[in-house]
C-alpha positions in Angstrom: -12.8 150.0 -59.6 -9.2 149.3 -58.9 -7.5 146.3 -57.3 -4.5 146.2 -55.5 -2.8 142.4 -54.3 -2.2 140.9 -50.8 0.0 139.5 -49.7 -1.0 136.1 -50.4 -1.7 136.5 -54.1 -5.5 137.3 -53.6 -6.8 140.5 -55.6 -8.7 143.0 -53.4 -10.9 145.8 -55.3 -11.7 149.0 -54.4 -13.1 152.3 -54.8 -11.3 155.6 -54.1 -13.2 159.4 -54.1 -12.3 162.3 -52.8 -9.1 164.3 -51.3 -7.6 164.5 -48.4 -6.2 162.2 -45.0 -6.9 158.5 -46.2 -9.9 157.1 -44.7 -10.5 152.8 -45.1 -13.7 152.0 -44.5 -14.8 148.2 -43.5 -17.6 146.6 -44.0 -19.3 144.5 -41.6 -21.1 141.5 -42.2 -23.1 140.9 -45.2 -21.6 144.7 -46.2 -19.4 145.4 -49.5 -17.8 148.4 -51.2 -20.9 149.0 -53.4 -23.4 149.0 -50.6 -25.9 151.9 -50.6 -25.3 153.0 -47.1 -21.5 152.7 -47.2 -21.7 154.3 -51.5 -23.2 156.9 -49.4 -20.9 157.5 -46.7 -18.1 157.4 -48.9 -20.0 160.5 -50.8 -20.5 162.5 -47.6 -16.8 162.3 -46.4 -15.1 162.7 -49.7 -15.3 166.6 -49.1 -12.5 165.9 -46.3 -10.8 162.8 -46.8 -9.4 160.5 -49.6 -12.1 157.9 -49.1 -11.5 153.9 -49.7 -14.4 151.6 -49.9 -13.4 147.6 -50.6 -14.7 144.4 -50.8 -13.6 142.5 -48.1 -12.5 138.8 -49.5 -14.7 137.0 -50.8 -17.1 139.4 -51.6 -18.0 141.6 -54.8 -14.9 141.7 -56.9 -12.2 140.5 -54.4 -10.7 137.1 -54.7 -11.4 134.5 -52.3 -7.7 132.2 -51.7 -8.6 129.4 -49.6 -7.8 128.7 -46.8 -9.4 132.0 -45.2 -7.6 133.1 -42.1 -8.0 136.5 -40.2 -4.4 137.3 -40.7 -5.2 137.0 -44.4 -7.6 139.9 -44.0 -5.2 142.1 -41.7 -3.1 141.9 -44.9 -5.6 143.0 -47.0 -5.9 145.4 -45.0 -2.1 146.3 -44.5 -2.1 146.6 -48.8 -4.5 149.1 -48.9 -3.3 151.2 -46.4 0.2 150.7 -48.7 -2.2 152.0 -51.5 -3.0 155.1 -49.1 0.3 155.8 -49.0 1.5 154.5 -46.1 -0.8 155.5 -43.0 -4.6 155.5 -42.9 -7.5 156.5 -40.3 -9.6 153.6 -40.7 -13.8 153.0 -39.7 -14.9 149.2 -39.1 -18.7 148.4 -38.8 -19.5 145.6 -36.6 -17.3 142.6 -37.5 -15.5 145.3 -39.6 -14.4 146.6 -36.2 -13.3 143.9 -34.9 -11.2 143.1 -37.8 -10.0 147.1 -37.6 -8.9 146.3 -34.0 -6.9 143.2 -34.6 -5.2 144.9 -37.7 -4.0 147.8 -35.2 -3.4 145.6 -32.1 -1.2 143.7 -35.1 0.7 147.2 -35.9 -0.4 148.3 -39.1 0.1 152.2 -39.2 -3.6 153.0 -38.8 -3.6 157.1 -37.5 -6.8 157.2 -35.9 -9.0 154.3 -35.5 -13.3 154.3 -35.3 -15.0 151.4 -34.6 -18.6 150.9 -35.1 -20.9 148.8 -32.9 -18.6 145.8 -32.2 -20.3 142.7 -31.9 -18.9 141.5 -28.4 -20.7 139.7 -25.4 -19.1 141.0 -22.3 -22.3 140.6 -19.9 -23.1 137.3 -18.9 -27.0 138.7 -18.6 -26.7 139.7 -22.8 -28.0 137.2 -25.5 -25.3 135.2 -27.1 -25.6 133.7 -30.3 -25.2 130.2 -30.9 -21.5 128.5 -29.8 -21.9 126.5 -32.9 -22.9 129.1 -35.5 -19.4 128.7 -37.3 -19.8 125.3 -37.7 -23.4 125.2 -38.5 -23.4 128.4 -41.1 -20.1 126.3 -43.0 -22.7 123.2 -42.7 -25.1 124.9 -44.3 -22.9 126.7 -47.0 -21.2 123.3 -48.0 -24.6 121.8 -48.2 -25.6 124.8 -51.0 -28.3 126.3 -48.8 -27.2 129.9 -48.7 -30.6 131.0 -47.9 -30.6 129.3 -44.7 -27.8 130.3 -44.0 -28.4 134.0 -44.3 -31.5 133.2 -42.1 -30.0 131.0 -39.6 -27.2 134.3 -39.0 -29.9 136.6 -38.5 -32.4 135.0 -36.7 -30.2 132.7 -34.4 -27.2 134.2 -34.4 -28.1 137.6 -34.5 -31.4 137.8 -32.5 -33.6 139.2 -35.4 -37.0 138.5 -35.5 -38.2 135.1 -37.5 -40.1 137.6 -40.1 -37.4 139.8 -40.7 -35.9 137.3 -43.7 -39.3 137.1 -45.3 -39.5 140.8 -45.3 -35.8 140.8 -46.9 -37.8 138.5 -49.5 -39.8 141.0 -50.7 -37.7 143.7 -51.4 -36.4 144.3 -54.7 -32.5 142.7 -54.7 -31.5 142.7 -51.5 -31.7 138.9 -51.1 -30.1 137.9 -53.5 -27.0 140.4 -52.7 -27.5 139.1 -49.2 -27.1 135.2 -50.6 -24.5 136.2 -53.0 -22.1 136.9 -50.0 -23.1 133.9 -47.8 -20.1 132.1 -48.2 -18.2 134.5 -46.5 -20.8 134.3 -43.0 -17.9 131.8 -41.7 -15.1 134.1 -42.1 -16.7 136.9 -39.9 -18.4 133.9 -36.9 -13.8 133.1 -37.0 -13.4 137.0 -36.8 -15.8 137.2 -33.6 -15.1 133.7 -32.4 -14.0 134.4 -28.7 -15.3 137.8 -28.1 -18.8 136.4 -27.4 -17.9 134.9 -24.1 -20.9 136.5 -22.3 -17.4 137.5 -20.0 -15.9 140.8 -19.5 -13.1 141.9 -21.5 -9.7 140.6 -19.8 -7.3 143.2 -18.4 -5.0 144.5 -20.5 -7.0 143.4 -24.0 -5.7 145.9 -26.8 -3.4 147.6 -24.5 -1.6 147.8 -27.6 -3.4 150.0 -29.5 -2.6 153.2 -28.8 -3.8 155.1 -31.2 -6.5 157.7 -30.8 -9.6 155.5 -31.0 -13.4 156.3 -31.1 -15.9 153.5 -30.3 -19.4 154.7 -31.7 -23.0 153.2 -30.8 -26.6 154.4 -31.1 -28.8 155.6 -28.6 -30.7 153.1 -26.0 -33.8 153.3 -28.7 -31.8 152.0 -31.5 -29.0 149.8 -29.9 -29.7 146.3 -28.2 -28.1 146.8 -24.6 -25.2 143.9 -25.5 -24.1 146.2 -28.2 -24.2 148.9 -26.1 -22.4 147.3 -23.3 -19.7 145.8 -25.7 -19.2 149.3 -27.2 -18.5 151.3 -23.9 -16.2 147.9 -22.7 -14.3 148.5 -26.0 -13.9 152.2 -25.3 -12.7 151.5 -21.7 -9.8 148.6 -22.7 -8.7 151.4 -25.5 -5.7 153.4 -23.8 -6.5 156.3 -25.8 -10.3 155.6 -26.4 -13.4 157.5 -26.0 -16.8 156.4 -26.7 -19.3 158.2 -28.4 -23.5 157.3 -28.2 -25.6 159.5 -30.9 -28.9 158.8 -32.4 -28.5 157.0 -36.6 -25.5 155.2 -35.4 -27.1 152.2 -34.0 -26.9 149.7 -37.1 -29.5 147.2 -36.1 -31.8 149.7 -36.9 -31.2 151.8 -40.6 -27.5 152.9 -40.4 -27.7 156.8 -41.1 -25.1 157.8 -43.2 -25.0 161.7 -42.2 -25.3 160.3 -38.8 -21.9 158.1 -39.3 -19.9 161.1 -41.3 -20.7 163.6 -39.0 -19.4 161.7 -36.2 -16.2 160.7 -37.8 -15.7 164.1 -39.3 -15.7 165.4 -36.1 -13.2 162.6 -34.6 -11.1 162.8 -37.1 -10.3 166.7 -37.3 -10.1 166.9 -33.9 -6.7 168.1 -32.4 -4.0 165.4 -31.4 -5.3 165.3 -27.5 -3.8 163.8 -24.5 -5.0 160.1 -23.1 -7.9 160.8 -20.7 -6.7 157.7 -19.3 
């Protein structure tokens, strides 16, 4: 593990394998550097690139400075592409991606960007989760209730099924490193806040991100048809985007690693092309 600092004083850890282009990979909700998927990942594109994993704030062994802003995690973001050595392609998973677009809508030299599944509502016909959750998932953290938390997320705000938590229940560790990140549930409802409009993307949204982008989303099996929708939307808006649909990389079903690495393997090794736009 090493650490580097943001900007605001608050240490961010992280993991680095492999050799090559430097590749910063962001979790998602409930995700960290050490999670088995993302461990994994890391291990299949370490052949090609020079792979960072982190812990977003808050979570694992980052700091946590109160209070949490996005712009705080767009620095966090901006020192470990410092750490890189200046420039990065970076991958963002669901709330991850969002956060990945903001940081290159902000300017940080990100090379290539690949976004994962981004949790926007842009079909006013596509469930929505609650307006509220923020407040009530920061109700429910204050009040030391983690648990519901966690379950209130995935079953109202997320749309899983009400059995799905008792399931997580029985299997050996993973709630517990679900409830050990709780806290941080209100930083990624901020990070979404206002993508979830159930409205299509205005004109002109990310205009500024230029960069060669990929927006990646499973199959119809896999993938709920908001994400789906909110994926090719994302793609569109991107002046240089292209979207890409492929069986394992739908992640409300099991994330498949090879899946995800082959896919940005190929995007990222492809030659410089012109805007299809």
């Amino acid at each position: 593990m090493k650490t580097v600092i943001s900007a605001d004083g608050t240490p961010i850890a992280y993991d680095r394998a492999g050799s090559g282009d430097p590749l910063i990979l962001v979790g998602g909700m409930f995700s960290y550097r050490r999670f088995p998927a993302q461990v994994k990942l890391a291990e299949l594109l370490a052949p090609r690139f020079t792979v960072y994993g982190y812990d977003r704030r808050g979570r694992g062994d980052s700091g946590d400075t109160a209070p949490y802003a996005v712009d705080r995690e767009i620095e966090d973001l901006a020192a470990l592409i410092d750490v890189a050595g200046g420039y990065a392609h970076v991958w963002g998973l669901s709330s991850g991606g969002i956060l990945a677009l903001q940081a290159a809508a902000a300017g940080l030299p990100i090379r290539r960007l690949a976004i994962q599944e981004p949790p926007l509502v842009v079909n006013p016909a596509d469930r929505r989760p609650p307006a509220d959750m923020r407040q009530r998932v920061s109700e429910l953290i204050d009040a030391g209730q983690r648990g519901e938390a966690v379950r209130y997320v995935m079953v109202d705000g997320m749309g899983a099924p009400s059995f799905v938590p008792g399931l997580l229940h029985l299997m050996p560790g993973v709630w517990k490193r679900l409830t050990a990140v709780a806290h941080t549930l209100p930083y990624d409802a901020q990070l979404v806040d206002g993508f979830q409009s159930g409205h299509p993307l205005p004109s002109g949204q990310w205009a500024e991100v230029t960069v060669p982008a990929v927006v990646m989303c499973g199959t119809e099996k896999e993938t709920p048809p908001g994400l789906r929708h909110a994926a090719a939307a994302v793609a569109a808006a991107l002046p240089d985007g292209k979207l890409v649909e492929r069986r394992g990389l739908g992640h409300s079903k099991k994330l498949t690693p090879n899946a995800i690495a082959a896919a940005l393997t190929e995007f990222l090794t492809e030659p410089t092309r012109q805007s299809h736009r």
